[in-house]
N, CA, C and O of each residue as an XYZ file, in Angstrom:
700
protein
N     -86.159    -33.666    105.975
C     -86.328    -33.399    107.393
C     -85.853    -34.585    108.238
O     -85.314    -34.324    109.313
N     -86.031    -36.151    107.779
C     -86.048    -36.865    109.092
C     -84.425    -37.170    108.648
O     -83.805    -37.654    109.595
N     -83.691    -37.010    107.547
C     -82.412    -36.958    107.553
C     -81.764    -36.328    108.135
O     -80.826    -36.878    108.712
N     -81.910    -35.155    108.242
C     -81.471    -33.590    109.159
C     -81.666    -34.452    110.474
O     -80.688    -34.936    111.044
N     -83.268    -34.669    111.047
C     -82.956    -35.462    112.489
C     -82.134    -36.690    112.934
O     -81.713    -36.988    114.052
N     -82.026    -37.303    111.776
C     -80.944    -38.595    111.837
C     -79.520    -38.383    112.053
O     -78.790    -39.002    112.828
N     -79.163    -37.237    111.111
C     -77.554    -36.543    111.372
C     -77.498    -36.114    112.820
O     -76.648    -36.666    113.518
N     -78.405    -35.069    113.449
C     -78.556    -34.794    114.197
C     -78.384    -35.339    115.817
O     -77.752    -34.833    116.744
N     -79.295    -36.704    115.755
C     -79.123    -37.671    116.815
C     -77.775    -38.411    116.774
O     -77.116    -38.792    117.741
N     -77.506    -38.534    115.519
C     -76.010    -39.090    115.315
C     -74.891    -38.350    115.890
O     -73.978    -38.928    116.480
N     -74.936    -37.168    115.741
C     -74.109    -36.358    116.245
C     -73.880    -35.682    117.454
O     -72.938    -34.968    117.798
N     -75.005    -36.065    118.100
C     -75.134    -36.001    120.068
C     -74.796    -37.604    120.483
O     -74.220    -37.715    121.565
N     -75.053    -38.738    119.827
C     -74.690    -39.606    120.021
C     -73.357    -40.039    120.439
O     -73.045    -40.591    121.494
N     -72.571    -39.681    119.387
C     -71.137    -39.689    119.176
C     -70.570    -38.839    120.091
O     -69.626    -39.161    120.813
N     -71.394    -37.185    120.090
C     -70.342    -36.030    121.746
C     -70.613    -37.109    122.780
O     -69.655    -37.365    123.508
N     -71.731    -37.789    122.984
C     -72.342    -37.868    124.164
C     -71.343    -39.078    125.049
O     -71.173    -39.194    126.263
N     -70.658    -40.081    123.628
C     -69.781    -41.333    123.842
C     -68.426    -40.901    124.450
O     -67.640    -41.654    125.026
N     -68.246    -39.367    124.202
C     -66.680    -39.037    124.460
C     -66.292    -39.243    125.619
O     -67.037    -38.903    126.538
N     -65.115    -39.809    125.886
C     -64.183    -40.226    127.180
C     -63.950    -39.000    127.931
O     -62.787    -38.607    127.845
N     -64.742    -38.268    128.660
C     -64.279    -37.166    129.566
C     -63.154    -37.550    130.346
O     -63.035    -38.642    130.903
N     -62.082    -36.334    130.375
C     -60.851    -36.542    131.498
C     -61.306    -36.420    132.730
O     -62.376    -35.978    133.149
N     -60.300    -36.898    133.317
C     -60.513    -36.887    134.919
C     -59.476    -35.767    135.134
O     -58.292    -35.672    134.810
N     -60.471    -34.810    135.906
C     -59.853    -33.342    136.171
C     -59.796    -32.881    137.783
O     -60.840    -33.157    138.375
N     -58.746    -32.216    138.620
C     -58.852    -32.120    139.162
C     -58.039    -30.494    140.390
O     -56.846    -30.204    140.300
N     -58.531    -30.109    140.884
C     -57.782    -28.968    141.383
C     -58.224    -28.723    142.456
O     -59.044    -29.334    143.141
N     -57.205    -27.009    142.772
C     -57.532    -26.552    144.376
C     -58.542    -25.576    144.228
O     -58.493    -24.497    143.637
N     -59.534    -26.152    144.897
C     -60.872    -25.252    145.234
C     -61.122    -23.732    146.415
O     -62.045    -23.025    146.818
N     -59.675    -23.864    146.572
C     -59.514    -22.636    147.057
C     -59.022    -21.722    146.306
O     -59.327    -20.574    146.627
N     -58.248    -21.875    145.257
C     -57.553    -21.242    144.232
C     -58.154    -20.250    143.930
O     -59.315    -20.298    144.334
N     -57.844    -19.133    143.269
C     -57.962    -17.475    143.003
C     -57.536    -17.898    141.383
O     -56.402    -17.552    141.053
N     -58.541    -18.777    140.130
C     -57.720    -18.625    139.023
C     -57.811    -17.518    137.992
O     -57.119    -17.428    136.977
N     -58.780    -16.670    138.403
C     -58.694    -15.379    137.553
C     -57.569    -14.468    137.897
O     -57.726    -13.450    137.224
N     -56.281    -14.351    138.798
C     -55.053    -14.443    138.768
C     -54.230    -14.549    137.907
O     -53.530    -13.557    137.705
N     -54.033    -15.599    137.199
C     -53.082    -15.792    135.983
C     -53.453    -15.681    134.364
O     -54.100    -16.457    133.661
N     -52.956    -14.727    134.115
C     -53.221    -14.133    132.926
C     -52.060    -14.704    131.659
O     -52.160    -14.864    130.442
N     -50.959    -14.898    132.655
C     -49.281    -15.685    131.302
C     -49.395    -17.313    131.401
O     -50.217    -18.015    131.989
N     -48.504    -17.575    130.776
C     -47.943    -18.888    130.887
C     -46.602    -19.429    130.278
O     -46.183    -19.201    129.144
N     -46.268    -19.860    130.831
C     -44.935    -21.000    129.923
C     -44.915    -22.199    130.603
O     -45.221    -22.507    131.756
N     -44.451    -22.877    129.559
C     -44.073    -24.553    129.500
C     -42.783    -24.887    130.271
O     -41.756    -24.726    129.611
N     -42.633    -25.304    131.491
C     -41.588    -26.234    131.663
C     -40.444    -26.414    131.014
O     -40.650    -26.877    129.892
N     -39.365    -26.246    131.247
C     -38.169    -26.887    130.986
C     -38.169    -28.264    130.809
O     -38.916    -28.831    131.606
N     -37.689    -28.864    130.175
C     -37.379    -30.575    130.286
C     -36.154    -30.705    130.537
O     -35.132    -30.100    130.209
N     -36.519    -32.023    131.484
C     -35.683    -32.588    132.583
C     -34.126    -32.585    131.846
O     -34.035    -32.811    130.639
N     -33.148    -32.361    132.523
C     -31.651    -32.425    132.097
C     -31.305    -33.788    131.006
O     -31.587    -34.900    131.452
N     -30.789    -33.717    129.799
C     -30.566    -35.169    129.095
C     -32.122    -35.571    128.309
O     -32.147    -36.447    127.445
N     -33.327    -34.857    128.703
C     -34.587    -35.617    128.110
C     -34.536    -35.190    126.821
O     -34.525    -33.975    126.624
N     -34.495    -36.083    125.734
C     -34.903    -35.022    124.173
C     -36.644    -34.886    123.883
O     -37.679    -35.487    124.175
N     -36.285    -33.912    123.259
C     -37.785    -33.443    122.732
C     -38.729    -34.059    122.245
O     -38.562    -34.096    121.026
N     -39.568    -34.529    122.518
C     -40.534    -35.658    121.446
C     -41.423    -35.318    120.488
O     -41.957    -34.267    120.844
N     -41.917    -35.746    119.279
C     -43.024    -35.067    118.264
C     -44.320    -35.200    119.026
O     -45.284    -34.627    118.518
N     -44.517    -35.862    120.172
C     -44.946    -35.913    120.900
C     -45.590    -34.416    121.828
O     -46.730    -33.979    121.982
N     -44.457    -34.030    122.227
C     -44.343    -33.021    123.208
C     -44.284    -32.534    122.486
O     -45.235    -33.252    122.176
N     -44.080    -31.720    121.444
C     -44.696    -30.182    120.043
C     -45.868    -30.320    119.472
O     -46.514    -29.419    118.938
N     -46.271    -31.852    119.609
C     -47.732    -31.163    119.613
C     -48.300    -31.219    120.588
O     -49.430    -30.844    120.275
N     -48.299    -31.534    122.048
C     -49.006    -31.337    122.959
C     -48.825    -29.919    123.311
O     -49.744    -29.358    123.908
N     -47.318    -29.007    122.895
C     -47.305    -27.666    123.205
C     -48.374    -26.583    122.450
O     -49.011    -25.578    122.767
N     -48.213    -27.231    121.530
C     -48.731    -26.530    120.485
C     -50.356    -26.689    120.630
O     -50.918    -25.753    120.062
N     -51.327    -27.680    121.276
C     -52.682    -27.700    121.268
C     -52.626    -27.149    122.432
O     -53.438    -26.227    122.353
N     -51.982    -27.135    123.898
C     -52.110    -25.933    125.057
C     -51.845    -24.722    124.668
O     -52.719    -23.935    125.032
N     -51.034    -24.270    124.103
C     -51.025    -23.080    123.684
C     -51.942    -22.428    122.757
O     -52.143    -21.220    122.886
N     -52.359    -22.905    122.096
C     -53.769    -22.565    121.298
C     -54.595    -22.396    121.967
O     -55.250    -21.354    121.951
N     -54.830    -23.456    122.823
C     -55.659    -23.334    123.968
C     -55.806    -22.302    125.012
O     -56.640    -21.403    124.905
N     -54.960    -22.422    126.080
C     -54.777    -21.328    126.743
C     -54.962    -19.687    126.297
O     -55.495    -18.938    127.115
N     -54.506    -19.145    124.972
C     -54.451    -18.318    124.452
C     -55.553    -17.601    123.883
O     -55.792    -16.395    123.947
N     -56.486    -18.947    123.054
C     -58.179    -19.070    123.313
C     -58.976    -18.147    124.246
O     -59.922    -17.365    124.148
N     -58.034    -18.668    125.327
C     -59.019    -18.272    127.504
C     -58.757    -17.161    127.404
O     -59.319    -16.570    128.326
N     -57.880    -16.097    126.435
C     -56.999    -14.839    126.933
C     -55.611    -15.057    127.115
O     -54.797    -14.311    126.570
N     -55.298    -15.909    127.754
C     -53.442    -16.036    128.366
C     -52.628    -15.857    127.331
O     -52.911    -15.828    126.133
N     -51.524    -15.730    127.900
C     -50.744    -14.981    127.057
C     -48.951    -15.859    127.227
O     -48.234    -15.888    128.227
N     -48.712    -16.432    125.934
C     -47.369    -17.079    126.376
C     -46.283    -16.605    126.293
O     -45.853    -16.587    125.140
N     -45.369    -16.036    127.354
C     -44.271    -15.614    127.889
C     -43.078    -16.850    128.258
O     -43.135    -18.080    128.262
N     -41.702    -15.597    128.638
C     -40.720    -16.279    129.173
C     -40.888    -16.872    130.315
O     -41.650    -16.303    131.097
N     -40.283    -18.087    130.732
C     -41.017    -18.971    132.162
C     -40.294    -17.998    133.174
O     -41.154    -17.961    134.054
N     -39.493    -17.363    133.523
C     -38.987    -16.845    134.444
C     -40.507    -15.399    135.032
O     -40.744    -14.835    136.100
N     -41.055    -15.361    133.850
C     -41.982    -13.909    134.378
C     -43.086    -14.543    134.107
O     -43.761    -13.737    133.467
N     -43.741    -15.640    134.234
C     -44.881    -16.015    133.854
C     -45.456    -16.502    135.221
O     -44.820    -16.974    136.163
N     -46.778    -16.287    135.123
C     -48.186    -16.944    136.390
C     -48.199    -18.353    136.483
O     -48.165    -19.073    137.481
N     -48.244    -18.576    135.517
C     -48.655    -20.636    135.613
C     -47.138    -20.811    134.873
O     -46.512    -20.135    134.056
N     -46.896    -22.006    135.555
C     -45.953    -23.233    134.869
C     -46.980    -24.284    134.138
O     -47.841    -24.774    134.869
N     -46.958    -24.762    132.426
C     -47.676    -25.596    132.134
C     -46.728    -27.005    132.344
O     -45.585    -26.703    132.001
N     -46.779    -28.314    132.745
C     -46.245    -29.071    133.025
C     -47.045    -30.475    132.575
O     -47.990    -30.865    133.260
N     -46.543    -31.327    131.197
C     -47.137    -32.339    130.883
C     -46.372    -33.636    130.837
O     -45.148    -33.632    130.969
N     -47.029    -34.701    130.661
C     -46.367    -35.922    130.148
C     -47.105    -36.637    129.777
O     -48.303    -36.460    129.998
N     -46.450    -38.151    128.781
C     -47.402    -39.176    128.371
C     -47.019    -40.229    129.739
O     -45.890    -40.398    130.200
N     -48.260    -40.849    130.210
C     -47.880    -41.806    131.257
C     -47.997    -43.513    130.586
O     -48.845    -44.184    129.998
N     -47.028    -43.634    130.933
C     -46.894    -45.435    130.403
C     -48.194    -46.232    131.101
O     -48.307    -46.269    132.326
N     -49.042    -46.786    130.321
C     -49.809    -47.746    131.117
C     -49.920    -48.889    130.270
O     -49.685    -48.879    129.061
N     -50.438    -50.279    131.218
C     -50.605    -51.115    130.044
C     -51.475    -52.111    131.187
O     -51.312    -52.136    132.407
N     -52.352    -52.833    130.438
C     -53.437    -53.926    131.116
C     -53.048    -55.609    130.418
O     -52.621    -55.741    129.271
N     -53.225    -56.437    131.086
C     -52.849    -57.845    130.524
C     -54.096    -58.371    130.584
O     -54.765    -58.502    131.608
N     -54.549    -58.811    128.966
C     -55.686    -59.853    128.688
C     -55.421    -60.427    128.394
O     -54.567    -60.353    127.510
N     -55.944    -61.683    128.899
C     -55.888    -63.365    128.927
C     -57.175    -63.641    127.901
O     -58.332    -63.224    127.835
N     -56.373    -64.543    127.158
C     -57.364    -65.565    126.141
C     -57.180    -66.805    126.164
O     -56.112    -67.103    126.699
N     -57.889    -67.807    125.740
C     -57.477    -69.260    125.291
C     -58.528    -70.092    126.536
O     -58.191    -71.187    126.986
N     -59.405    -69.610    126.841
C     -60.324    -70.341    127.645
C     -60.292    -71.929    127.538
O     -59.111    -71.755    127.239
N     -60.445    -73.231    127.497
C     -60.594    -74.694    127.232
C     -62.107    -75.177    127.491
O     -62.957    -74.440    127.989
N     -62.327    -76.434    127.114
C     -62.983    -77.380    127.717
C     -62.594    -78.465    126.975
O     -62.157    -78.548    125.827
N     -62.901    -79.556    128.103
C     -62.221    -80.855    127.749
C     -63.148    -81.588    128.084
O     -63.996    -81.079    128.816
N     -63.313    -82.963    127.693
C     -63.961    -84.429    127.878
C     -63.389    -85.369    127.934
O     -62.617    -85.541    126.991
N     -63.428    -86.397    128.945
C     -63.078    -87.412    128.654
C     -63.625    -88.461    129.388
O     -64.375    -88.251    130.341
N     -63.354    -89.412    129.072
C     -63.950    -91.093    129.119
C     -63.005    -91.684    129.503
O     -61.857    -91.443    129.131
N     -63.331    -92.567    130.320
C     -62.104    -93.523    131.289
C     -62.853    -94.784    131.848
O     -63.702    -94.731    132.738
N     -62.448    -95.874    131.241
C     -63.391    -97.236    131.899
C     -64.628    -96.342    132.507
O     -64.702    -95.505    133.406
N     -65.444    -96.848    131.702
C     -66.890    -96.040    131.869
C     -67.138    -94.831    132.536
O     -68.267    -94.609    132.974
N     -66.317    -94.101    132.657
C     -66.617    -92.959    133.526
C     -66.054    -92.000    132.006
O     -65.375    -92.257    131.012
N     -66.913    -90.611    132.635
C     -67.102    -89.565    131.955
C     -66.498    -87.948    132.924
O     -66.890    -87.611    134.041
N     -65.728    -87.394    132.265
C     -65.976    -86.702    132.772
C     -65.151    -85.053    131.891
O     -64.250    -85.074    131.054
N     -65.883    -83.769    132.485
C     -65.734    -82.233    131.760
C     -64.807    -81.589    132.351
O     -64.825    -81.554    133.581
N     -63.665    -80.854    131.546
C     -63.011    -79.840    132.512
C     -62.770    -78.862    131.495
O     -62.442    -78.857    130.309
N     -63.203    -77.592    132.869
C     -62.368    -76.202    132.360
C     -61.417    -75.647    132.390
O     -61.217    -75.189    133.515
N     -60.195    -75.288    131.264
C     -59.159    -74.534    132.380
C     -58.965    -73.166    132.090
O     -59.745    -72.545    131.368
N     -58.176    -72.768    132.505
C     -58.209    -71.036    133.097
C     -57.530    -70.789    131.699
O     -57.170    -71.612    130.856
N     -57.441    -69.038    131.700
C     -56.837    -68.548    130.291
C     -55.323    -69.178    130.536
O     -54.700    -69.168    131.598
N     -54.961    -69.653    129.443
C     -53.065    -69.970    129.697
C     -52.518    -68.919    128.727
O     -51.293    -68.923    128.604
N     -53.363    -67.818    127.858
C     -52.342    -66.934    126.530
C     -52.580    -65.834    127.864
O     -53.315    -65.649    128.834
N     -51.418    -65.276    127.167
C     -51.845    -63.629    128.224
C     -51.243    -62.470    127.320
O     -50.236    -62.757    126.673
N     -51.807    -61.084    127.205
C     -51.314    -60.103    126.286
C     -51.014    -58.934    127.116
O     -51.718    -58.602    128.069
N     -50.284    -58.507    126.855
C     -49.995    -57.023    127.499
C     -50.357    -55.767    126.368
O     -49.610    -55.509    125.425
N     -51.065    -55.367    126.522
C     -51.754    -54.207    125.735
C     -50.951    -52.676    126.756
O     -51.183    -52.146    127.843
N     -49.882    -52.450    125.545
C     -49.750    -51.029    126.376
C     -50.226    -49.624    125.725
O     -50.457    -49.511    124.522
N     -50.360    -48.442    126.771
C     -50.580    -47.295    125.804
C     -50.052    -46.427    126.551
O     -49.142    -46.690    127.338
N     -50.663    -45.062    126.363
C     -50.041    -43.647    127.084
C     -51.197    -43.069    127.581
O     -52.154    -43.129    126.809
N     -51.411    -42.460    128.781
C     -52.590    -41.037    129.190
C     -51.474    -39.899    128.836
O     -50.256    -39.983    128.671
N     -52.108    -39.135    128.800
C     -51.795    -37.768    128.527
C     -51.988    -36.770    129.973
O     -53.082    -36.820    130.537
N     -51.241    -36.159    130.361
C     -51.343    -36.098    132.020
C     -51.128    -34.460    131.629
O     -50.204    -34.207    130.856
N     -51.935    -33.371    132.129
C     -51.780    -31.889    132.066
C     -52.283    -31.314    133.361
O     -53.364    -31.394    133.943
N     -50.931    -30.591    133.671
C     -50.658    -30.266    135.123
C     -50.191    -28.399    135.018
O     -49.090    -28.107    134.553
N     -50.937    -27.545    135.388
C     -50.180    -26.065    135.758
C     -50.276    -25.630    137.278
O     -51.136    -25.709    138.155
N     -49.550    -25.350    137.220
C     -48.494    -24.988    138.695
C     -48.116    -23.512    138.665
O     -47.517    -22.995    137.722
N     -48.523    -22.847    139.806
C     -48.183    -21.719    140.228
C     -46.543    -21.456    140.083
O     -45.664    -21.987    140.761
N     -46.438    -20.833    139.392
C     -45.057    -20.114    139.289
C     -44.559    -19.720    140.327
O     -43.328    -19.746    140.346
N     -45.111    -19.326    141.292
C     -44.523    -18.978    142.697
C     -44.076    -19.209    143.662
O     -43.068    -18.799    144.238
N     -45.114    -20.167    143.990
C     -45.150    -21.518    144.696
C     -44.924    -22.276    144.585
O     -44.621    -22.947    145.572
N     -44.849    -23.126    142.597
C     -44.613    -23.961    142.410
C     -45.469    -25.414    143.061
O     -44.882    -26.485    143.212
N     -46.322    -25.295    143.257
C     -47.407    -26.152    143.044
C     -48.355    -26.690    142.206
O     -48.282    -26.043    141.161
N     -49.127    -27.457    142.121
C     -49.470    -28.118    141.033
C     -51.477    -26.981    141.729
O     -52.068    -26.907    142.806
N     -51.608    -26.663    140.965
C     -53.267    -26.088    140.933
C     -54.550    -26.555    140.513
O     -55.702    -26.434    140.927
N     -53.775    -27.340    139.207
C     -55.280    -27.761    138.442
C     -54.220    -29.155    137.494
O     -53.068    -29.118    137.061
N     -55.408    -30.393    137.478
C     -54.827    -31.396    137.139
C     -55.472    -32.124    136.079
O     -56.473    -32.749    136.428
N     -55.058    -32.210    134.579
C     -56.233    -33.594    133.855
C     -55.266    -34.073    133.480
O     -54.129    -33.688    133.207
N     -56.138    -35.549    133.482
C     -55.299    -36.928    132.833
C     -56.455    -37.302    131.774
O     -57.591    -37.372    132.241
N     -56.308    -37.519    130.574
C     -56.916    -37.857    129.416
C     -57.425    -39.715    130.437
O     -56.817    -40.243    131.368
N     -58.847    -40.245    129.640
C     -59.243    -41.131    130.235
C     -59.020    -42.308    129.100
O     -59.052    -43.507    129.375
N     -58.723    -41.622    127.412
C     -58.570    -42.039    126.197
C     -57.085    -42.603    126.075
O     -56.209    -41.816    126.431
N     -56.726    -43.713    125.674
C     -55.557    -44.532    125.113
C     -54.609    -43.669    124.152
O     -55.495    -43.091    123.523
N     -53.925    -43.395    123.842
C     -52.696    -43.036    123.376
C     -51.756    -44.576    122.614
O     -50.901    -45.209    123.233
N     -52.182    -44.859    121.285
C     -51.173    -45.747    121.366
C     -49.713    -45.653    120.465
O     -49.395    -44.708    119.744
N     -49.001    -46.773    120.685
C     -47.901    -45.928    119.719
C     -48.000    -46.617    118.238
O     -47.033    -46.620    117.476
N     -48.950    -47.057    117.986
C     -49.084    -47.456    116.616
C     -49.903    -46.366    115.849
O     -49.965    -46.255    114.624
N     -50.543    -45.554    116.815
C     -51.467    -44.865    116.009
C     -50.388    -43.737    115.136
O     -49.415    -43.082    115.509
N     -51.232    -43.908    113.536
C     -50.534    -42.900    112.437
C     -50.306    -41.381    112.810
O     -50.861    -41.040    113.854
N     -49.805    -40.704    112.344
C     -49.412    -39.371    112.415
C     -50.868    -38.344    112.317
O     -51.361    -37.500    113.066
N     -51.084    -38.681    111.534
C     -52.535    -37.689    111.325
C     -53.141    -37.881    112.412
O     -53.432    -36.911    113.112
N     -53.480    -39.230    112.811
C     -54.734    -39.109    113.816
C     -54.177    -38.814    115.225
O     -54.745    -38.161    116.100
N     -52.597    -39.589    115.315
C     -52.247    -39.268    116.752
C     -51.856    -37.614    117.247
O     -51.436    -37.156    118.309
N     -52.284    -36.876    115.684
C     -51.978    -34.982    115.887
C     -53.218    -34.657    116.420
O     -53.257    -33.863    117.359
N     -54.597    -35.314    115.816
C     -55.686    -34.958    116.064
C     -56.348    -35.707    117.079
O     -57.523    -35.397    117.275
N     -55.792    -36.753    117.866
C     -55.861    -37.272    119.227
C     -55.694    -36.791    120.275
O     -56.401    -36.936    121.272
N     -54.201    -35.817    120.096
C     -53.711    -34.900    121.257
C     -54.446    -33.739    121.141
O     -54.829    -33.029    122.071
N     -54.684    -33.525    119.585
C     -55.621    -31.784    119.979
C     -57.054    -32.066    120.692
O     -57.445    -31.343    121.609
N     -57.809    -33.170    120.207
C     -58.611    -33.319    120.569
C     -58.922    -33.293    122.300
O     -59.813    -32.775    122.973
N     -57.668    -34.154    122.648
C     -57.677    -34.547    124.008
C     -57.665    -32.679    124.813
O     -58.470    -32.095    125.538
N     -56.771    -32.412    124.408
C     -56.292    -31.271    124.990
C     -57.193    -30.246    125.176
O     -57.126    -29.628    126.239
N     -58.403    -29.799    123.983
C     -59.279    -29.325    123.839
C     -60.128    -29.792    124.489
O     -60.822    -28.784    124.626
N     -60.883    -30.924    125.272
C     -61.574    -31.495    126.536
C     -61.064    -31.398    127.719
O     -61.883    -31.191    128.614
N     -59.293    -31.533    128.198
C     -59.095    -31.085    129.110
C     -59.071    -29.939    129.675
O     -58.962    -29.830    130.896
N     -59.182    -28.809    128.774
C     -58.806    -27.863    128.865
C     -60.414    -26.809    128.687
O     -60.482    -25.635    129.051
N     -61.421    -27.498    128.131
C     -62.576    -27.087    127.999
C     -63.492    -26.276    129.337
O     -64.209    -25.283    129.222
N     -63.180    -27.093    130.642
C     -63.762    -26.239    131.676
C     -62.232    -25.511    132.762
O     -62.212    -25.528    133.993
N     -61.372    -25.073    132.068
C     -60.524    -24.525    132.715
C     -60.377    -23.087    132.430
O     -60.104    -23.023    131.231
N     -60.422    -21.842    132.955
C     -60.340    -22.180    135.012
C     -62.102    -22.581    135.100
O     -63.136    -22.243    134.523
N     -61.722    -23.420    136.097
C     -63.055    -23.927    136.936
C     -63.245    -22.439    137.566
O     -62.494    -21.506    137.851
N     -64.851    -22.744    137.646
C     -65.524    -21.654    137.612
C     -65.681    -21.880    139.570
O     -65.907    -22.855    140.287
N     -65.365    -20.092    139.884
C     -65.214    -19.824    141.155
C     -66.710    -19.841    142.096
O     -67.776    -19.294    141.816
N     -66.330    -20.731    143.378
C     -67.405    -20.847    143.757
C     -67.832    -19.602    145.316
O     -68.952    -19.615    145.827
């Protein structure tokens, strides 16, 4: 029994840690409307990335999940429209302190970080857009790192994962 409760707490622990996306849309929107979908064209000259087949491939599972249904983009309700966004943060290391002594005097100094790192990664950015209008409707950006070192296995089950949270309260429920 108190093993069962130990797994248990462990395992709300861990949902409870997950990086929710930052989601966002038009609250006027009508999304029980779109029933199709297709993916975007890519941009003239862009090649395909292993990247972008599996991000197609976990929206489309997805979406299809909700009911929708994936069609040719010319007759479809939503445009799905994604990308990885370049980001990167610079951390500084190498903090000091110093001492020194000088004809009887004493004295301490600190100096500032002098190493600096650039840590880069990717968000995952998922955008559908009215086919009609061609507007953007409903918006998530993953809040989770993307990096490019990560192995094949996990970076397949990074994007499904991600995709499956962004995509978890979509359509937002009509108010």
């Amino acid at each position: 029994m108190m093993r069962l409760l130990f797994i248990t707490l462990f395992a709300l622990s861990v949902s409870a840690c997950a990086i929710k996306p930052a989601t966002d849309y038009r609250s006027s929107q009508n999304f029980s409307q779109y029933t199709t979908f297709a993916f975007a064209a890519l941009p003239e000259g862009v090649v395909d990335s292993l990247d972008n087949s599996r991000i197609r491939e976990a929206v489309a599972a997805q979406l299809e999940k909700k009911g929708m249904s994936q069609i040719d983009l010319k007759d479809a309700d939503l445009q799905v429209l994604f990308r990885i966004e370049d980001e990167s943060e610079i951390e500084a290391f190498g903090t000091s302190a110093h001492f020194g002594f000088s004809r009887g005097k004493g004295g301490v100094a600190m100096s500032t970080p002098v190493q600096y790192y650039e840590n880069k990664y990717g968000k995952l950015v998922l955008e559908l857009a009215d086919a009609k209008t061609q507007s953007i409707i409903w918006k998530s950006t993953s809040q989770r790192r993307l990096r490019e070192t990560t192995k094949v296995e996990k970076r397949t089950q990074f994007i499904n994962d991600e995709i499956v949270m962004m995509l978890a309260e979509y359509p937002p429920e009509s108010k």
